[in-house]
C-alpha positions in Angstrom: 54.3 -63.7 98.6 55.8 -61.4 96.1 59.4 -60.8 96.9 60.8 -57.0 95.8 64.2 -56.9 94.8 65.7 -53.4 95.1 68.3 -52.4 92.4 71.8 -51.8 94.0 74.1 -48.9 93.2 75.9 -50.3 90.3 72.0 -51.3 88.2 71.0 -47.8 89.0 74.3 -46.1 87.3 73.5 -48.1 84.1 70.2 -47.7 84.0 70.7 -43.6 84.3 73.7 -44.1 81.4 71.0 -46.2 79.7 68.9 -43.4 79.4 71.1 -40.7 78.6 72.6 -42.5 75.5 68.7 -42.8 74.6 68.1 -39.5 75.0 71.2 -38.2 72.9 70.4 -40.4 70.5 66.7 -39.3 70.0 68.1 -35.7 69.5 70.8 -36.8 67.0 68.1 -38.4 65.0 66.2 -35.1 65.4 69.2 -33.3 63.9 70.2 -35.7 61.8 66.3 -35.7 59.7 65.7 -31.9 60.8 69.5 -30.3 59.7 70.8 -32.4 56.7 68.0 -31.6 54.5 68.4 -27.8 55.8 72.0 -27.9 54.8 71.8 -29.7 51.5 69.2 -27.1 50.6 70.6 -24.0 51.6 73.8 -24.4 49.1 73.1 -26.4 46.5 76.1 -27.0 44.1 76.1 -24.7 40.8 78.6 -24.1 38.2 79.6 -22.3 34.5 82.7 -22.2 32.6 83.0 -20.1 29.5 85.8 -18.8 26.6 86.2 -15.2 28.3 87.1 -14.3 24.3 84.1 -14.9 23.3 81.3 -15.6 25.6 80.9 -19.1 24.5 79.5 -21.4 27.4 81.8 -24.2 27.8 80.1 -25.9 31.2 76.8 -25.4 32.5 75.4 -27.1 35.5 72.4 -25.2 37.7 74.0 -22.0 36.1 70.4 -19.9 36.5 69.3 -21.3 39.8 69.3 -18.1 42.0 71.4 -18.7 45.2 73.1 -16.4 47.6 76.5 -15.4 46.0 78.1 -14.3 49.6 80.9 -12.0 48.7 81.2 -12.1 45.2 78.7 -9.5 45.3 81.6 -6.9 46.5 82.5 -8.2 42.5 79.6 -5.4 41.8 80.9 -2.9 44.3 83.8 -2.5 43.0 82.7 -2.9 39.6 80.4 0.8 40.3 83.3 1.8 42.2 85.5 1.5 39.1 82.9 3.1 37.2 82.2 6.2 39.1 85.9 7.2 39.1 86.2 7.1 35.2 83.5 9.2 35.4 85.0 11.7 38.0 82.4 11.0 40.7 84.9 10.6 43.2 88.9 10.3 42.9 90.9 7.5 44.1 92.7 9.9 46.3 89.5 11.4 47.7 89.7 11.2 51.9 86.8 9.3 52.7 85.0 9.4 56.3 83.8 6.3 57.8 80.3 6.5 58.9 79.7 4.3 62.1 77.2 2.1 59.9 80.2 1.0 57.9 82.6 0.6 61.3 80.1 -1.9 62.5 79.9 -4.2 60.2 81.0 -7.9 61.0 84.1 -9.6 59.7 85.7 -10.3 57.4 86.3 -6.1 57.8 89.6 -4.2 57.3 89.0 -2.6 61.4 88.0 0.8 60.0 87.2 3.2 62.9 84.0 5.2 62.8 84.7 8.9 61.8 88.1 7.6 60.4 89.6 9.0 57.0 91.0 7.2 54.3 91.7 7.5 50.8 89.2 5.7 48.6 91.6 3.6 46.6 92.7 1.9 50.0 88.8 0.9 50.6 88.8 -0.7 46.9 91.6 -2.7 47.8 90.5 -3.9 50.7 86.7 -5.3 49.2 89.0 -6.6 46.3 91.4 -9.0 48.0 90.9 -8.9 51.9 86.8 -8.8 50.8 86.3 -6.6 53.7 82.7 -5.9 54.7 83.4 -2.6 56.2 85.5 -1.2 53.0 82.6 -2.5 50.7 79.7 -0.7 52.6 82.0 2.5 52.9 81.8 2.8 48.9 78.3 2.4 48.7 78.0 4.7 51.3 80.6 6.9 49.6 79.1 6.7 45.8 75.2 6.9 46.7 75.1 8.7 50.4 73.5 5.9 52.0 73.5 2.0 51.4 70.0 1.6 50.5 70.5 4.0 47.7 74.2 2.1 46.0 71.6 -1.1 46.0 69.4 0.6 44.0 72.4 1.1 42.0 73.3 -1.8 42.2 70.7 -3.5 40.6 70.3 -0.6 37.7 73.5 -1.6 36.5 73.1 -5.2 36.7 69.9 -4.9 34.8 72.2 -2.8 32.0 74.7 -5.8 32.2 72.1 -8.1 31.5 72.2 -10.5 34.8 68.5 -11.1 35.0 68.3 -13.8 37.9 70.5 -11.4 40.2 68.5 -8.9 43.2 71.4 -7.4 45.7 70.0 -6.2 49.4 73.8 -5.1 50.5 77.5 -3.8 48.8 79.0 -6.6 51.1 77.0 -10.2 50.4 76.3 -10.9 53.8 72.9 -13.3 53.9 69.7 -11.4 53.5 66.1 -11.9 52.5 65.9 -11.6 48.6 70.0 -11.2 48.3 70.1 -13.7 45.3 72.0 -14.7 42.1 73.0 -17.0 40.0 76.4 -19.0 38.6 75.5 -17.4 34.8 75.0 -13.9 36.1 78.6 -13.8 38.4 80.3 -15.1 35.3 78.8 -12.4 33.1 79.8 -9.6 35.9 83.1 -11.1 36.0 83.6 -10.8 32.3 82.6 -7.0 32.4 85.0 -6.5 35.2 88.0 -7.7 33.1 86.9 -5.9 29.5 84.8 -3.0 30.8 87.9 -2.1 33.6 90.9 -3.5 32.5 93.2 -0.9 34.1 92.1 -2.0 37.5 91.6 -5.6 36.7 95.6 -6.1 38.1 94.0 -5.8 41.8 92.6 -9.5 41.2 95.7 -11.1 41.1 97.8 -9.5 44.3 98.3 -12.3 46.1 98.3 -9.0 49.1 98.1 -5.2 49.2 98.9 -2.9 51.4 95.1 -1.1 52.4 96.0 2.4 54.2 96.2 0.7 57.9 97.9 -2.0 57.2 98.8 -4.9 54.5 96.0 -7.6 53.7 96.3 -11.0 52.1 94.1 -12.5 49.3 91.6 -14.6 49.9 91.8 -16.6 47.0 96.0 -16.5 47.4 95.6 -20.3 47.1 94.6 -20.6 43.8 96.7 -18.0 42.4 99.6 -19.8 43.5 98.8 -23.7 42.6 96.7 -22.8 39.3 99.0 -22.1 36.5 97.5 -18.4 34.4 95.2 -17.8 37.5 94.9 -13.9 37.8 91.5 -13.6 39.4 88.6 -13.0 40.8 86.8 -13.4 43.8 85.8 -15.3 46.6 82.8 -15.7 48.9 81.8 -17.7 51.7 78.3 -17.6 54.6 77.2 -20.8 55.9 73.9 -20.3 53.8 76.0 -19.6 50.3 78.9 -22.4 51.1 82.1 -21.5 49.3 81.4 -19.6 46.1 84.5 -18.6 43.7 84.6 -16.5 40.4 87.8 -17.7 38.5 89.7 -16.3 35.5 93.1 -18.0 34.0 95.0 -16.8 30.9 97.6 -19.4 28.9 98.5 -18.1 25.9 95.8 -16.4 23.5 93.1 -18.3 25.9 91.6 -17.4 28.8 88.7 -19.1 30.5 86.5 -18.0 33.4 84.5 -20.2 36.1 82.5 -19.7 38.9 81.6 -22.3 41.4 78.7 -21.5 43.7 77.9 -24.2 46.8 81.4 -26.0 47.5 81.8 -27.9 50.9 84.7 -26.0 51.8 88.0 -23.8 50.3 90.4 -26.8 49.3 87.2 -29.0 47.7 86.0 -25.2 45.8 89.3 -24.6 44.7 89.8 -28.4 42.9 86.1 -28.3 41.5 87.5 -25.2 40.0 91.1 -26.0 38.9 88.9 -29.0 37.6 86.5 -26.8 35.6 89.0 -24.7 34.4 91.1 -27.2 32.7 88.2 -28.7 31.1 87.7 -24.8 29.8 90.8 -24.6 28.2 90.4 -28.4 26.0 87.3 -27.5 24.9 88.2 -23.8 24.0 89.7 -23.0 20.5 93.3 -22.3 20.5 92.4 -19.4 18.1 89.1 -17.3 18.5 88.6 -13.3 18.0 88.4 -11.4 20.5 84.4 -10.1 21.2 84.4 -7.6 24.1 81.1 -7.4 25.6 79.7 -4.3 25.4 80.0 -1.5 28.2 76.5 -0.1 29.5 75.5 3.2 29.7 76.7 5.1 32.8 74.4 4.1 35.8 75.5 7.1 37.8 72.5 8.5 40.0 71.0 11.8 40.0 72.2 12.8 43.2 75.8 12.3 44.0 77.6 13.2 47.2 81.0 13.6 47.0 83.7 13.6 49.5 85.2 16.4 50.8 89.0 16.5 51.1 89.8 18.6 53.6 88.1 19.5 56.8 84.6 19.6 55.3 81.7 17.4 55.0 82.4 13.9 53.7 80.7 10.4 52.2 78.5 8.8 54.5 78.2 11.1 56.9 76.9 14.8 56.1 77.6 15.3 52.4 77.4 17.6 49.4 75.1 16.8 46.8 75.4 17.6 43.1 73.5 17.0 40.4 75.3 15.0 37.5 74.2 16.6 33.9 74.7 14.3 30.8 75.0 17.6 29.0 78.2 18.0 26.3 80.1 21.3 27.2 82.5 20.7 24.8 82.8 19.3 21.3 85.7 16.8 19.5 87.3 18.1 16.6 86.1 16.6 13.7 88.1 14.8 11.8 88.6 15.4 8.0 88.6 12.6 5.2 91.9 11.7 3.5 92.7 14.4 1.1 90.1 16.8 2.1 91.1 20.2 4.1 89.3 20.9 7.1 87.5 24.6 7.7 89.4 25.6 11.2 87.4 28.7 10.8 83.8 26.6 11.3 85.6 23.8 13.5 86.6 27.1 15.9 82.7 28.5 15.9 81.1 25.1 16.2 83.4 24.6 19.4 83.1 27.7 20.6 78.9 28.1 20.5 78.6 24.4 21.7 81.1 25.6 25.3 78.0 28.1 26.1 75.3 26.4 28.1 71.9 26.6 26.6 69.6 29.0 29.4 67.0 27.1 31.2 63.3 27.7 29.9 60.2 26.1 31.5 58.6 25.3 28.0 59.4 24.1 24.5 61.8 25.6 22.5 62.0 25.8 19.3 64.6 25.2 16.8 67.3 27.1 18.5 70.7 28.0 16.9 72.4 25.9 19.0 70.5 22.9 17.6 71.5 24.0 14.1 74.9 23.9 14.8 75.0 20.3 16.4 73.4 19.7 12.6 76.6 21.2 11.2 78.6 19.1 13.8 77.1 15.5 12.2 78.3 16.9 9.3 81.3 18.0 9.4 81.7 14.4 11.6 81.1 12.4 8.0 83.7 14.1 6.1 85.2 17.2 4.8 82.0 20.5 5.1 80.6 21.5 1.8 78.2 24.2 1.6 76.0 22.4 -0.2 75.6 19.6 3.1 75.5 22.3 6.0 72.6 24.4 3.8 70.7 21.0 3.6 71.1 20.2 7.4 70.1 23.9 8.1 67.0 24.2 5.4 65.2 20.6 7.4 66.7 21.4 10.9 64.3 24.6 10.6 61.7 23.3 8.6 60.9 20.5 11.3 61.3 24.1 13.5 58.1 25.4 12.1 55.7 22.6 13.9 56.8 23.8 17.4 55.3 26.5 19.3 56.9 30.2 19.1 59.1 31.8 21.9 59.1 35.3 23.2 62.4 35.9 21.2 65.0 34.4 19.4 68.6 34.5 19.6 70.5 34.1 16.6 73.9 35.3 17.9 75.7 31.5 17.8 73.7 30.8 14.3 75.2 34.3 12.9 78.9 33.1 13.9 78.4 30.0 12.1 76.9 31.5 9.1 79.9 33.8 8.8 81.8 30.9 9.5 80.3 29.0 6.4 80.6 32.2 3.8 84.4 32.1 5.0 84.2 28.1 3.5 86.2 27.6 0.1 83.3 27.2 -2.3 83.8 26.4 -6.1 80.9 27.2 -7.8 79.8 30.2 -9.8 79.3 33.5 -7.7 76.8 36.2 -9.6 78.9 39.2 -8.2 82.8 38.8 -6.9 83.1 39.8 -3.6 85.5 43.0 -3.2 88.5 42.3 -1.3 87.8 45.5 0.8 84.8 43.6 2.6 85.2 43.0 6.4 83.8 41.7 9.4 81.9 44.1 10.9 81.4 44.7 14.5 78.0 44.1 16.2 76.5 47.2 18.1 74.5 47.4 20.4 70.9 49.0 19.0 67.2 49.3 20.2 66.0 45.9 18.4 68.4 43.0 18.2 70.4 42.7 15.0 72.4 40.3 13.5 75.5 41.0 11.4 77.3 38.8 9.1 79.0 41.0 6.8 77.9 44.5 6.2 79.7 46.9 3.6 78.6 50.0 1.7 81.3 50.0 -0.8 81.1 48.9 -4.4 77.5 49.9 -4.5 76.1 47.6 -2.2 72.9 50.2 -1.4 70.3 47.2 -2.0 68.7 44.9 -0.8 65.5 42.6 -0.7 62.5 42.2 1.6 61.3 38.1 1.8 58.1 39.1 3.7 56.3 40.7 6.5 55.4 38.7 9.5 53.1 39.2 13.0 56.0 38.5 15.0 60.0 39.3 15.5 60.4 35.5 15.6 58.5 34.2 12.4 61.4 37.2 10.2 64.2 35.9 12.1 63.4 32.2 11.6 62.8 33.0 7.4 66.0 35.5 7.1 68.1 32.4 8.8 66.5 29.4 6.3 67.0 32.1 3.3 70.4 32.9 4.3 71.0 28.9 4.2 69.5 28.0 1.2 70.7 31.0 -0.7 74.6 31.2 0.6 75.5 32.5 -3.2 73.7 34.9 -3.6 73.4 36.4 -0.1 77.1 36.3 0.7 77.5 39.1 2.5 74.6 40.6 3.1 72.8 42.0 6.8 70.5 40.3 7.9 67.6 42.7 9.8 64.2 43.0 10.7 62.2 45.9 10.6 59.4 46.5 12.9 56.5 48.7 11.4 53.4 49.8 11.8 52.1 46.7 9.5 54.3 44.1 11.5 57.8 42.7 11.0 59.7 43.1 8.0 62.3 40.4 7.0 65.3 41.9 4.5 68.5 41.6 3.6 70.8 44.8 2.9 74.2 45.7 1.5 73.9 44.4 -1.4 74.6 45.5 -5.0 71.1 45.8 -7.4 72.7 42.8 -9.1 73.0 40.7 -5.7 69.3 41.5 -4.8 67.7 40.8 -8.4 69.4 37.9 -9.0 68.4 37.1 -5.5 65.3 37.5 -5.5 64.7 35.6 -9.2 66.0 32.6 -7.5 63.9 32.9 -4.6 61.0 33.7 -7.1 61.4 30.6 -9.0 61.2 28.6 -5.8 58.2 30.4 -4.8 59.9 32.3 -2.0 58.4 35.8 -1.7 61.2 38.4 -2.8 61.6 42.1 -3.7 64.1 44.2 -4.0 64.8 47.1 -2.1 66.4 49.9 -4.2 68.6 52.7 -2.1 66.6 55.7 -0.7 
């Protein structure tokens, strides 16, 4: 007869405990095999040091494995934001209104309010030391009109900086698909940051700063106060990146930089880098020439909105948009050789043509006088002007002209002030006829078919002149009467340039001359094979 025993109160209770310390251990073997490997994976350890003189790698581990670099991407924020106020995008005293995209990002954030102003120097501040997430996406915002387009811009200028391996989603370095880069690429941005933008480079090392609504610490405060030269650079930390760090430290004539992507936490980041950083400065020379790297071209966009400082539309919200030109409105003076005297009088015309904005045409010009005086401006940029070096720029400036297709009309106004300019030039050869002192600057008047005047005088004789050919339109004279006038400055010193319409076509001459002018004129055209005759008074 079987006999059934039934468990009392106390066997139950261990049974059920039994059970449950089964259970949790199944599922901490689950996370154990399932996590660990997750964790491992998601911030592996990656590291570079280099001489920040030179560029010389002094440490690489994993240094082009692309991982997420958390908030040392604000390092690329700021850098753009640096960028576009040297370049008068934006001011650092510009109001800036926050747009509720930017309010609503997650910490670490400054607590900007939606619709809130605040001068744009505070939002740098605040992505430099307190890394705040809102500050950072209120400068893309700010620089680009929205943050999709400052990515975009983003990733121009790291592809004129040279970091390869690098692809940014955001202006803040919160995780997101695709938001990658690498230990190699962060050291080169920080590089830039300290060469490229010196002036605002100080921002690094503030162990706080005051940020417009109230004062912020550094988050890499830490390592600026135990590492001896640290003045820099930038933190980041998400649990996929682990705790990244770009460092810079200056003893003496050396100064090392090294990043750290992947630490475990802040105190174990900051050793590994003290660690890296002293082995930077025993393997660096004590003595090595400075090699700045070289500052891209401005990655400004197209489009620009800029902030309005007063009650009217702002960044990030409903803005203004401008176009940026890369056009030169004005022009450096020149500056002469040792010795040599400069011409003021051609320095003052070249500047003054190149202030006048060339007119907008819908198809190709050809050579245009404002073209031949940017010749004259290389020129007179190598040395002391001679005649004989602006007629040679002028005579293959407008020979290259010929190729291109022929304009309605063509103004010669800015080329007649630098021609005058150029007869005013000392010159020390031989002149056929000396100039009477009585001869002036005449005044130009307005007439039925454009003229231009150089010098025109009647006195002394000067009833000749010479005809260099007829042409079938206005343009073809005016484009021979200006190379003429350059290659034959001598001799035509002086002269009025005009062309005559008839019944035939277009006439090209040259009057007020003497008969000595024009015939010794035109047997130096002649003997060039440059079609001359002279015009005798009527």
């Amino acid at each position: 007869m079987a006999v059934i025993t039934q468990a009392g109160p106390a066997q139950g209770r261990h049974l059920s405990t039994r059970l449950l310390w089964a259970a949790a251990g199944f599922l901490l073997a689950i996370l154990v095999l399932g996590l660990a490997p997750q964790r491992a994976q998601a911030a592996p350890y990656a590291a570079m040091v280099i001489d920040a003189r030179t560029g010389e790698v002094l440490h690489s581990r994993n240094a082009d494995t692309r991982l997420h670099p958390a908030s040392l991407t604000k390092m690329m924020t700021l850098y753009i934001a640096f960028e576009a106020v040297r370049n008068g995008e934006i001011t650092l005293d510009t109001k800036v209104k926050i747009s509720r995209n930017a309010a609503a990002e997650p910490p670490s954030k400054l607590g900007l309010r939606s619709g809130q102003r605040i001068a744009f120097r505070y939002l740098i501040r605040a992505a430099a030391v307190k890394s705040a997430n809102d500050a950072a996406t209120a400068i893309g915002e700010t620089l680009s009109g929205s943050e999709a387009a400052f990515t975009r811009r983003m990733n121009r200028t790291a592809k004129a900086l040279g970091m390869t391996r690098t692809t940014f989603k955001n202006a803040h370095g919160l995780t997101a698909s695709g938001h990658l880069s690498t230990a190699s690429d962060m050291t080169t941005l920080g590089r830039h940051l300290l060469y490229d933008y010196p002036e605002y480079y100080n921002l690094f090392s503030r162990r706080s700063t005051h940020a417009g609504i109230r004062e912020v610490p550094n988050t890499n405060r830490r390592l600026l106060a135990a590492y001896r030269g640290a003045d820099g650079i930038k933190t980041g930390y998400t649990r996929a990146a682990g705790f990244n760090l770009v460092a810079s430290a200056k003893r003496g004539n050396e100064r090392i930089i090294a990043t750290v992507f992947g630490g475990k936490s802040s105190t174990s980041r900051n050793a590994k880098v003290a660690e890296l950083l002293d082995l930077g400065f025993r393997r660096a020379p004590s003595r090595a020439a400075l090699r700045k790297p070289q500052r891209p071209a401005y990655q400004g966009a197209g489009n620009v909105v800029i902030a309005d400082a007063g009650n009217g539309p702002s960044h990030g919200v409903a803005g203004k948009t401008i176009r940026v030109s890369g056009q030169v409105q004005t022009s450096l003076r020149p500056k002469t050789r040792p010795g040599a005297s400069e011409s003021p009088v051609l320095v003052a015309a070249l500047e003054e043509a190149l202030q006048t904005p060339p007119a907008d045409t819908a198809a190709a010009e050809p050579e245009t006088a404002g073209e031949q005086i940017e010749n004259l401006q290389s020129v007179s940029a190598e040395g002391a002007l001679t005649r004989d070096a602006v007629r040679e720029s002028i005579a293959v400036a407008l020979a290259e002209a010929e190729a291109e297709p022929e304009p309605a009309a063509l103004d010669t106004t800015a080329a007649a002030t630098v021609i005058a300019a150029v007869q005013k030039m000392p010159f020390t050869g031989l002149r056929p006829v000396a100039r009477p002192a009585s001869l002036a600057l005449a005044e130009a008047s307005q007439a039925p078919e454009p003229v231009v005047v150089t010098r025109l005088s009647t006195s002394g004789g000067r009833y000749w002149g010479i005809n260099v050919g007829l042409y079938t339109s206005r343009y073809q004279a005016e484009k021979v009467l200006l190379r003429t006038a350059m290659s034959e400055l001598e001799t035509l010193d002086g002269s009025l340039r005009k062309v005559a319409k008839t019944r035939r076509g277009f006439e090209a001459n040259f009057l007020g001359m003497s008969q000595e002018q024009a015939e010794l004129a035109c047997r130096r055209l002649n003997a060039r094979n440059v079609t001359c005759n002279p015009i005798g008074p009527s």
